[in-house]
N, C-alpha and C positions, 0 to 999 in steps of 0.2 A: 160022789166025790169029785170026779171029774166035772162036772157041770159047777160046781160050787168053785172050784179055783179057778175054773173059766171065769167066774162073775168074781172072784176076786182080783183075777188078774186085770180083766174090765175096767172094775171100781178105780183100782190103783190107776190104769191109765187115765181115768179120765179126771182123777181130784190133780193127778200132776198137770194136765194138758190145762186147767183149771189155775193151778196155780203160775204155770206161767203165763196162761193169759192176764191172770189179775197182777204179775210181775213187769210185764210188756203194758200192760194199760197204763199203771201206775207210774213208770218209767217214761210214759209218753208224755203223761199230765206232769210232771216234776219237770222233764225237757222243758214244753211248753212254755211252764210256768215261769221258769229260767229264764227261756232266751224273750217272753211278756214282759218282763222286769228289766232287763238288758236294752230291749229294744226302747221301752216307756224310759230309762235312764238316759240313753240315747237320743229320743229328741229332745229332752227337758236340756242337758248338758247342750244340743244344738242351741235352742230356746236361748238359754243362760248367756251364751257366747253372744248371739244377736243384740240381748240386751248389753253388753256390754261395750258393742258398737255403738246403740244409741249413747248408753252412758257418757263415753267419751265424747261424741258432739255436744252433748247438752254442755260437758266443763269448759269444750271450746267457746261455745257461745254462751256461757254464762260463766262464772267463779270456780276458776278451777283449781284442783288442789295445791297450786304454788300461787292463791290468790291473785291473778293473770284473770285480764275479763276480755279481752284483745285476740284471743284464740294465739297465743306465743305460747302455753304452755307444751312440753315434748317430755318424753321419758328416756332412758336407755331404752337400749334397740332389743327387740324380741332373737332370740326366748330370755332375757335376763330375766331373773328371780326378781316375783313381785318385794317390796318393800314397806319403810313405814315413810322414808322423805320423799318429797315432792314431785323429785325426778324420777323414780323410784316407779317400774310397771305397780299401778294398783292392782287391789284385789279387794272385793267388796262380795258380800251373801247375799244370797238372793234365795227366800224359799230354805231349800235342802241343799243347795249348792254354791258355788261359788264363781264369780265370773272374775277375769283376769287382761285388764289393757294395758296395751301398748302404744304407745303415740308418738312417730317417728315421722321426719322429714321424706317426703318420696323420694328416692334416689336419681329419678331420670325427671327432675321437674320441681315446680317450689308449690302442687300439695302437699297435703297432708296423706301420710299411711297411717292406718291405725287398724292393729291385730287384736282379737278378743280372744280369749281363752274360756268357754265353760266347761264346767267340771260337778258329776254327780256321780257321788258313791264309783270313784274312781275311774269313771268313765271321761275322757276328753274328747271335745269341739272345738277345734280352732278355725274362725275366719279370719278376712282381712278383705277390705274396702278401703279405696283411694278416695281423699275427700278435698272440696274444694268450697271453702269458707264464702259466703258473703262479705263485703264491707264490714268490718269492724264499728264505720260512722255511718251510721242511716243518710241517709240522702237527703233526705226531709231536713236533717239539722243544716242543708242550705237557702234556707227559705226562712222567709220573714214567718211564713204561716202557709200549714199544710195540713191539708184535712182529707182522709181516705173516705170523705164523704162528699159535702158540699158545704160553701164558704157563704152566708148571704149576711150582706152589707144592708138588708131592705132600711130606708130612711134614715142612713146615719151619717155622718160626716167627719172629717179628721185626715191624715195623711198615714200613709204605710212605706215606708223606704225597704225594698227590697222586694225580694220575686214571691209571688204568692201562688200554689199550687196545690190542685183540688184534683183527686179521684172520679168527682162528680162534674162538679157546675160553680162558677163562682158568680153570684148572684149581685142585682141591685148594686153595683159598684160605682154606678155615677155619682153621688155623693161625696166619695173619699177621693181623694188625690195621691192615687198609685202611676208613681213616675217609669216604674220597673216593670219585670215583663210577668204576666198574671198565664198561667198555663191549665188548662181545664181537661178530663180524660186525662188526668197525669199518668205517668206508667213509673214514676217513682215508688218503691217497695215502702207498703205500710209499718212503721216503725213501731216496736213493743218492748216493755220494760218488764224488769225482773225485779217485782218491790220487795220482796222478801228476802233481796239479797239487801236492800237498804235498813231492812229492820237491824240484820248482823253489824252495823256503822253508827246504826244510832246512836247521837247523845240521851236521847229521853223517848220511851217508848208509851204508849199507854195502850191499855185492851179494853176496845169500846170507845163510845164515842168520846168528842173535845171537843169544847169550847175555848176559843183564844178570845178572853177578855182583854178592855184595852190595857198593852201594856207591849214591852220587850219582851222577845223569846230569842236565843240562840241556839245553834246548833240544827242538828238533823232530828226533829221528830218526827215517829213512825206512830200512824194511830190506827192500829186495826180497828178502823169501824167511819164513819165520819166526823170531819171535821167542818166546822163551822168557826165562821171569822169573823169577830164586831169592829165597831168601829177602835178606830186611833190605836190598831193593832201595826209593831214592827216585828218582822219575824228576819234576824239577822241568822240566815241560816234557809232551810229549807224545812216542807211539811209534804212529807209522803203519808197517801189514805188509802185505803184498803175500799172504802166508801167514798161518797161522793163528798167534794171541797164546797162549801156552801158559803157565797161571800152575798146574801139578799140585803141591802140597803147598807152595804159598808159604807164607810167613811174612812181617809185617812188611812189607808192601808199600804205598808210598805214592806217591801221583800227584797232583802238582799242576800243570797248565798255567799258561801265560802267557797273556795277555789273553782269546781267544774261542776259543783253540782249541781241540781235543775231548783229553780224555784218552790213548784208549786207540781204536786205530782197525785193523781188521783187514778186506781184502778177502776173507777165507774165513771162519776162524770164531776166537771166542776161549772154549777151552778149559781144565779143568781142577780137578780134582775137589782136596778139602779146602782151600781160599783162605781160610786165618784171616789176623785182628788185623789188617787191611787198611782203607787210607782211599783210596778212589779220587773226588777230585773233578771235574766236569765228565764229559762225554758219553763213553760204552762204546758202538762201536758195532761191529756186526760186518756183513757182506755174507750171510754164509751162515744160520748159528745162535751163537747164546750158552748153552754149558754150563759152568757153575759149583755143581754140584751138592756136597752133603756140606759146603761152606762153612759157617763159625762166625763170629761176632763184625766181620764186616764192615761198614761205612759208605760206601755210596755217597750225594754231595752234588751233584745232577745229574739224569742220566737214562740208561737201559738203553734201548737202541733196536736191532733188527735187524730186516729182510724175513724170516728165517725164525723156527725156534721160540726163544724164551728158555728153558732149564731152570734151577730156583734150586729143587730138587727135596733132603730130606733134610739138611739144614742148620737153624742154629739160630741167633738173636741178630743177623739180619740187619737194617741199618737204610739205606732207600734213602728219601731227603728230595729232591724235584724244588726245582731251580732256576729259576726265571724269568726269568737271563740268559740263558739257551738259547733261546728266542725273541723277547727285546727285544736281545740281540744274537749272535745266531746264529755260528755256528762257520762257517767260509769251505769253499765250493767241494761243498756241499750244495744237493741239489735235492730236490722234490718234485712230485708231477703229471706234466705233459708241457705242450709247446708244443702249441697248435691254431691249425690254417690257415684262413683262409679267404679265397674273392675271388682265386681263383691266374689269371693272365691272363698273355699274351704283347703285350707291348707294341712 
């Protein structure tokens, strides 16, 4: 009997010593588990906030929620309560969470502050970075023609008034009669457009490509895809492409825009060999390259602008005269430079 309650009494200690270790294991993994979730919450809500920093530079430098493209948009000053008006800190989703900006004058200076708030499953990150905007006007819109590539004139002739300035090399210019100063290795910042913010202005949109047979068109068309242009075509207005402008053996082509916007606007390239008896006024700009080569008897009143090469190669009678509404009042939803940060802190 003795020996049998010895081994009961055993038994008993070891199913308890048993259950609390499977009580303490158990306890360890639910911790764990806990402060996994907590901490995974934690940098996602850090994450969220950073994106919100970006957010607010992108609305500076592009369309921001009080329709301001100038980077003049600002909110009430942090911590006010996000809202739904324009001045009004936003708050937008992101994922499982929510990020929350602020965009306020710097107090000691004329940058920009701007405080991000993320937020997951009731977890908060708050930063703030002091920023300092580039030119609102590209620099480029001070030039006859500016190419982040290289400019070549090879065998063509005509006149250009105004300063012409190349990333690259400006080529074969003996030809043309440039009175102005021609600058090569430019360190002027490559200028880029936000054509998606032009589709939101459109008068006429189309999905896919276009053809502009001859005739009049008004207004801003936006053509995700390309556009292509025949002859004895007027376009009172402007034509943004998502694809490449294609003007091969036009005739008679004339462009005139309304107030500040750009002529002729292409995110790939605008192409097109032999382009006569052509008056294109205001800004040519393309994303990729500009080839208009074998071209006669053209007038551009304005400015030729792309990141890659311009060719105006083998042509004759060309005449491209810079405008100076192009940089005292710039065409909308252009940028130049970059934002720079500084002072990035967790508040």
């Amino acid at each position: 009997m003795n020996n049998k309650g010895v081994a009961l009494i055993l038994t008993f200690i070891f199913m308890v010593s048993l259950i609390i270790i499977a009580a303490s294991y158990l306890f360890m993994v639910t911790h764990d588990t806990r402060n996994a979730g907590a901490q995974m919450n934690n940098d996602r809500a850090l994450y969220l906030a950073d994106a919100g920093l970006n957010k607010a530079v992108w609305y500076l430098t592009n369309t921001a929620p009080d329709n301001s493209t100038v980077g003049s948009w600002r909110t009430a000053a942090y911590p006010t309560d996000p809202g739904p008006d324009s001045t009004d800190p936003q708050q937008e989703s992101l994922g499982d969470g929510t990020y929350t900006m602020w965009v306020e004058p710097e107090p000691l200076g004329s940058d920009i502050m701007v405080t991000a708030r993320g937020t997951v499953n009731n977890i908060e990150r708050t930063v703030r970075e002091t920023i300092m905007l580039a030119s609102s006007v590209p620099e480029a819109f001070d030039k006859a023609g500016y190419s982040g590539g290289n400019i070549d004139f090879r065998n063509s002739s005509g006149t250009i008034t105004g300063d012409l300035d190349a990333v690259g090399t400006v080529d074969s210019e003996g030809g043309m009669n440039i009175p102005d100063t021609i600058t090569e290795g430019s360190a002027v910042a490559v200028p880029s457009v936000d054509t998606a913010a032009y589709a939101l202005i459109a008068g006429t949109t189309v999905s896919g490509d276009m053809t502009f047979n001859p005739g009049t068109y008004n207004g801003i068309w936006y053509v995700d895809g390309k556009a292509t242009i025949g002859d004895n075509v007027t376009i009172n207005g402007t034509i943004i492409a998502t694809g490449n402008i294609v003007v091969t053996n036009t005739d008679n082509l004339t462009v005139t825009p309304t107030s500040n916007y750009p002529a002729l606007v292409s995110d790939a390239k605008i192409t097109g060999g032999k382009l006569k008896t052509s008056t294109i006024n205001g800004l040519i700009y393309a994303a990729t390259s500009i080839d208009l080569n074998q071209g006669s008897n053209n007038t551009i009143n304005g400015s030729i602008i792309s990141p890659g090469n311009i060719d105006l190669k083998n042509g004759s009678g060309w005449s491209l005269t810079y405008d100076a509404n192009l940089a005292s009042n710039s065409p909308p939803y252009f940028t130049a430079g970059s934002t720079t940060g500084d002072a990035w802190q967790e508040i």
